[in-house]
ChimeraX commands (.cxc) that place a marker at each C-alpha (Angstrom):
marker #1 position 18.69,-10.91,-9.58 radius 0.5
marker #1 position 16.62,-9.09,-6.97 radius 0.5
marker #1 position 17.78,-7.63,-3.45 radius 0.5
marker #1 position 16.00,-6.90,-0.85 radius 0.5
marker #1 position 16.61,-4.60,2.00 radius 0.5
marker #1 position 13.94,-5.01,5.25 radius 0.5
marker #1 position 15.33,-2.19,7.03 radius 0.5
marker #1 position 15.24,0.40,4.60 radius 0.5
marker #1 position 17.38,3.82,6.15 radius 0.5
marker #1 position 17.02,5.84,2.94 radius 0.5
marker #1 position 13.27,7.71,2.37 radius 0.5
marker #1 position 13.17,9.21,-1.03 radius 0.5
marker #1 position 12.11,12.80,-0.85 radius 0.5
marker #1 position 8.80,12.49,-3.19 radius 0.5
marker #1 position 7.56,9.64,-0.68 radius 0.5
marker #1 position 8.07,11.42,2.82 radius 0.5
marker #1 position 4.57,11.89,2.73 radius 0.5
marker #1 position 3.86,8.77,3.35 radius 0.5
marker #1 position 6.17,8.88,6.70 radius 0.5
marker #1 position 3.72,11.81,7.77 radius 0.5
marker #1 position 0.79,9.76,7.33 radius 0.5
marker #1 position 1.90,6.87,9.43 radius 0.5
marker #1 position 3.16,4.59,6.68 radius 0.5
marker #1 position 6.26,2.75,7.56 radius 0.5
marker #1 position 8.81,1.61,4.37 radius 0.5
marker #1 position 9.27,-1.79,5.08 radius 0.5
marker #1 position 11.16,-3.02,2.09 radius 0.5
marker #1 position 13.12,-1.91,-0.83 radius 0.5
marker #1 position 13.25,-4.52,-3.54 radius 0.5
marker #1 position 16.17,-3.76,-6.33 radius 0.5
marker #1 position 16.67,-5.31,-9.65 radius 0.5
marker #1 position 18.10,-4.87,-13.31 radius 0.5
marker #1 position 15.07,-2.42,-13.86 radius 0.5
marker #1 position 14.76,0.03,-10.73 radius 0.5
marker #1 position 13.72,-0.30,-7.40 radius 0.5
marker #1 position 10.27,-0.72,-5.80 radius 0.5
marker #1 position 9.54,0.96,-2.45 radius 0.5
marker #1 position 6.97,-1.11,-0.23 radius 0.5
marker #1 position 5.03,1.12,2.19 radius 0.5
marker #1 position 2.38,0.03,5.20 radius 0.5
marker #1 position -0.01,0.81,7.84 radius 0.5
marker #1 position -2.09,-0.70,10.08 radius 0.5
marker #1 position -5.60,1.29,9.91 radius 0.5
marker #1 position -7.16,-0.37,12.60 radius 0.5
marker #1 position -4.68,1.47,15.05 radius 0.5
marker #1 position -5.57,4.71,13.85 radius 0.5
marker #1 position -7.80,6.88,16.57 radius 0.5
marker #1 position -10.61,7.51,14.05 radius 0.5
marker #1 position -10.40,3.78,12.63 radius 0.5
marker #1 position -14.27,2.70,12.13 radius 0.5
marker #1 position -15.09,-0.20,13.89 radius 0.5
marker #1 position -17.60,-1.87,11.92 radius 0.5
marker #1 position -14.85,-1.78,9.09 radius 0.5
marker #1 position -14.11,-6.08,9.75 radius 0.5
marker #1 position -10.03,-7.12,10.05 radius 0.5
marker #1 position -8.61,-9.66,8.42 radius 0.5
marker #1 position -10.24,-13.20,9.09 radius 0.5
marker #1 position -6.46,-14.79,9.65 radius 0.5
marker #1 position -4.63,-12.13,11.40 radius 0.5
marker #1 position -7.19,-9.76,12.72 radius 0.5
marker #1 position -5.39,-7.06,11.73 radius 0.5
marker #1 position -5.99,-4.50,8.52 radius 0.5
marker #1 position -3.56,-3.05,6.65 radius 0.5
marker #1 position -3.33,-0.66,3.87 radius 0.5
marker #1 position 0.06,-1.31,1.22 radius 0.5
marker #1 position 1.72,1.09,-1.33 radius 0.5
marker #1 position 4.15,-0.05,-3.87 radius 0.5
marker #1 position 6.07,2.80,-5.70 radius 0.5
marker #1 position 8.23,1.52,-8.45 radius 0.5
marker #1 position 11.08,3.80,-9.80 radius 0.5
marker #1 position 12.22,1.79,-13.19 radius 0.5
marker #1 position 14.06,2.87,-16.14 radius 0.5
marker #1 position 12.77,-0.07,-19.04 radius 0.5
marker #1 position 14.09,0.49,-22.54 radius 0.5
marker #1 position 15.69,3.72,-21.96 radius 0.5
marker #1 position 12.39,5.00,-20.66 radius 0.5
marker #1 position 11.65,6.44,-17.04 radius 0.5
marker #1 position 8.75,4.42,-15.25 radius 0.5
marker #1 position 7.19,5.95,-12.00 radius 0.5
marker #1 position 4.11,4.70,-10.21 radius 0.5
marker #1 position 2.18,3.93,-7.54 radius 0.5
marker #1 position -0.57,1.46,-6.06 radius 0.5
marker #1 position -2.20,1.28,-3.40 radius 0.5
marker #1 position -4.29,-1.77,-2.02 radius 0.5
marker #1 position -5.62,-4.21,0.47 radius 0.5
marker #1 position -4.87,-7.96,0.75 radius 0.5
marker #1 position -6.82,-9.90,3.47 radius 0.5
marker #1 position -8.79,-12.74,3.79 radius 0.5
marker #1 position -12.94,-12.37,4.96 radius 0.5
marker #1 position -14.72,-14.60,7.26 radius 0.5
marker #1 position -16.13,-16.97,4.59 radius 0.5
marker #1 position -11.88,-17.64,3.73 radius 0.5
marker #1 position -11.69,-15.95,0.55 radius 0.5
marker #1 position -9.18,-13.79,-0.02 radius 0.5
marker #1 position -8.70,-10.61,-1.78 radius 0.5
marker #1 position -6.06,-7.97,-3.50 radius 0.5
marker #1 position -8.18,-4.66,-4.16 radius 0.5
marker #1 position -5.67,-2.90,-5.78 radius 0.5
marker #1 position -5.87,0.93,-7.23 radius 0.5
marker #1 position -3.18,1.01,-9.65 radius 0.5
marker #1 position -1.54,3.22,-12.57 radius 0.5
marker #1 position -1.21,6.27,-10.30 radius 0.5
marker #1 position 1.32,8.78,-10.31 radius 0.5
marker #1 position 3.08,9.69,-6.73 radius 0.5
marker #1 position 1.99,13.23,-6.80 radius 0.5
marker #1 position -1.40,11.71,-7.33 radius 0.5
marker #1 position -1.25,9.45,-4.62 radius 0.5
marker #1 position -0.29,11.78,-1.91 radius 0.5
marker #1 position -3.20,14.45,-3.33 radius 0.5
marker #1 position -5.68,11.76,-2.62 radius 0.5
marker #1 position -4.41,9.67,-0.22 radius 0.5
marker #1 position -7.16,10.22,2.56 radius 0.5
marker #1 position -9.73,9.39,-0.07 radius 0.5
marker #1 position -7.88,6.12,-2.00 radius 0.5
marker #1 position -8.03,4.76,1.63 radius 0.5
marker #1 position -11.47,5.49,1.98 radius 0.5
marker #1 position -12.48,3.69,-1.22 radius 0.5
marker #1 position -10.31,0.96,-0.65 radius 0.5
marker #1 position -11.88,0.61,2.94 radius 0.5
marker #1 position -15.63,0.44,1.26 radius 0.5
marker #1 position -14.62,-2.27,-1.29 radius 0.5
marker #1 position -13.30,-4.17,1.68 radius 0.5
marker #1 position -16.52,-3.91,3.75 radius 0.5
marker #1 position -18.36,-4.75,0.65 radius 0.5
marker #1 position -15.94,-7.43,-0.32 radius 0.5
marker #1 position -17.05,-8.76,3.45 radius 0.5
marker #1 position -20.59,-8.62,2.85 radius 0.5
marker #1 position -22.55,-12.12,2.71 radius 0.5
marker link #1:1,2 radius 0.2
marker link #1:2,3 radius 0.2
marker link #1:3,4 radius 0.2
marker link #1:4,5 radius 0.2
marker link #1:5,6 radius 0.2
marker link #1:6,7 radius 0.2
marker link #1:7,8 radius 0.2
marker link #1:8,9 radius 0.2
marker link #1:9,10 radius 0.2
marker link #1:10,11 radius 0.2
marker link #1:11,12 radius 0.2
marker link #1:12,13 radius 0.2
marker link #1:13,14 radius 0.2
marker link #1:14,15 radius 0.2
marker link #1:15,16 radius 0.2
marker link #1:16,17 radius 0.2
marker link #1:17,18 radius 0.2
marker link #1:18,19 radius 0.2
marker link #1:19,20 radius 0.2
marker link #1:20,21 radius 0.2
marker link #1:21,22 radius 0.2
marker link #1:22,23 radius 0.2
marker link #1:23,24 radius 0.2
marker link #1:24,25 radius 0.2
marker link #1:25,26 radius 0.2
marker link #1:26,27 radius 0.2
marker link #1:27,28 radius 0.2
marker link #1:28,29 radius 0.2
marker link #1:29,30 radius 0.2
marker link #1:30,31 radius 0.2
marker link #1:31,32 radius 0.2
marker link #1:32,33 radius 0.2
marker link #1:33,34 radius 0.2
marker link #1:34,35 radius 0.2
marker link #1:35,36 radius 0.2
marker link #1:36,37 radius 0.2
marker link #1:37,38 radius 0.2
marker link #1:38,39 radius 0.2
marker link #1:39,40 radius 0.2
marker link #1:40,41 radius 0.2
marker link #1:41,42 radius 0.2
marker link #1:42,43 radius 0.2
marker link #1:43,44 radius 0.2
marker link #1:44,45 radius 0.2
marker link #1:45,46 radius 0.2
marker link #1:46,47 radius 0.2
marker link #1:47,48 radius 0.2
marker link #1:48,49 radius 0.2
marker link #1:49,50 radius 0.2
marker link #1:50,51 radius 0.2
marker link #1:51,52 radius 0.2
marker link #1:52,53 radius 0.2
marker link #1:53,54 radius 0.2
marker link #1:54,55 radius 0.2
marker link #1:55,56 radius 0.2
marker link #1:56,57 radius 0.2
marker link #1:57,58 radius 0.2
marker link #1:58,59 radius 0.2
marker link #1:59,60 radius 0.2
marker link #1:60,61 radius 0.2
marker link #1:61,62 radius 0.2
marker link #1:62,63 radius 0.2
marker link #1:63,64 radius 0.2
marker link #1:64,65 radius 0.2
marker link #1:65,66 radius 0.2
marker link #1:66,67 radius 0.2
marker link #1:67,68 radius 0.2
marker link #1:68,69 radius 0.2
marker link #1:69,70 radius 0.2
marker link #1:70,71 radius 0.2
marker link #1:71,72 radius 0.2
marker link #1:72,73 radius 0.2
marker link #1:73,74 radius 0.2
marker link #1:74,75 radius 0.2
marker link #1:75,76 radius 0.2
marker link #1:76,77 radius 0.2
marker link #1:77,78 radius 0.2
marker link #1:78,79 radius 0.2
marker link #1:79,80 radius 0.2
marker link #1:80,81 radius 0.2
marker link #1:81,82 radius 0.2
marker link #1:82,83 radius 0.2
marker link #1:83,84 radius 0.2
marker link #1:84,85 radius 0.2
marker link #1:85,86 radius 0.2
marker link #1:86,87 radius 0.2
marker link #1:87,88 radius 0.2
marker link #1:88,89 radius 0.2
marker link #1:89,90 radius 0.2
marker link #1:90,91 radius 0.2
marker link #1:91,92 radius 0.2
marker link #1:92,93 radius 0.2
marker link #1:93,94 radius 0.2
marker link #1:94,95 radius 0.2
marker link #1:95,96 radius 0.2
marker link #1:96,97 radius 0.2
marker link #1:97,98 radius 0.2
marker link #1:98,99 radius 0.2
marker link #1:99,100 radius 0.2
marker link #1:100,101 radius 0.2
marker link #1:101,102 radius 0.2
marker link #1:102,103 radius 0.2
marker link #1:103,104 radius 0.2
marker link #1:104,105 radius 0.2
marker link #1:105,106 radius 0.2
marker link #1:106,107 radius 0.2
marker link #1:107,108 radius 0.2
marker link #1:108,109 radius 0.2
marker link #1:109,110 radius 0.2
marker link #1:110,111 radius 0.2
marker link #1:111,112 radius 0.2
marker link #1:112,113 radius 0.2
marker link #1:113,114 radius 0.2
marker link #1:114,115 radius 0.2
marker link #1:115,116 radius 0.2
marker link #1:116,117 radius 0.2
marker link #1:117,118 radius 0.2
marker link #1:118,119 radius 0.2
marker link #1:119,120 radius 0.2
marker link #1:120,121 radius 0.2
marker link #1:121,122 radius 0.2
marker link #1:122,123 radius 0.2
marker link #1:123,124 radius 0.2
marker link #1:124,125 radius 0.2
marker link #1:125,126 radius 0.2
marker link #1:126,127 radius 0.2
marker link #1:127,128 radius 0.2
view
């Protein structure tokens, strides 16, 4: 059975990083394996957002996601990351560019630039 917590109080100390960069946790989900940490931001809020970057078609919004996952499977440690964008473009289809497989320490090295390339795979995905 899962649980869910939507007002998480508790920031682990590898992901504070994400806290800094204007990520808010926004759910904890726990099960028999671990615990996943959802993390998000809204990029078209930021000061140096580019505006020919399009929002989402259904909410007009854009929003960047990260999923850390802290599992023990098998007797075996599991810790990871993704990052990714899930919105819809103006013809209606909708999309989950996901970068996946990543360590933490990995993600918050390259942060700036994993939102970068998941920003020009959106504008491409929006291309017609």
């Amino acid at each position: 059975m899962t649980t869910y917590n939507y007002n998480p109080d508790h920031i682990p100390e590898d992901q504070e990083f994400l806290a800094k960069a204007g990520y808010k946790l926004w759910c904890t989900e726990q099960d028999q394996h671990g615990i996943k940490y959802r993390w998000q931001t809204r990029i078209d809020w930021r000061d140096n957002f580019d505006e020919s970057i399009p929002l989402c078609n259904l909410n007009e919004k854009l929003h960047i996601n990260v999923s850390i996952h802290d599992w023990l499977v098998n007797g075996y440690e599991l810790k990871g990351a993704e990052i990714y964008i899930c919105h819809e473009n103006k013809l209606g289809e909708w999309c989950d560019i996901k970068i996946y497989s990543l360590a933490v320490a990995d993600l918050e090295a390259k942060l700036h630039s994993l939102e970068s390339k998941l920003l020009r795979m959106w504008k491409e995905f929006n291309w017609e």
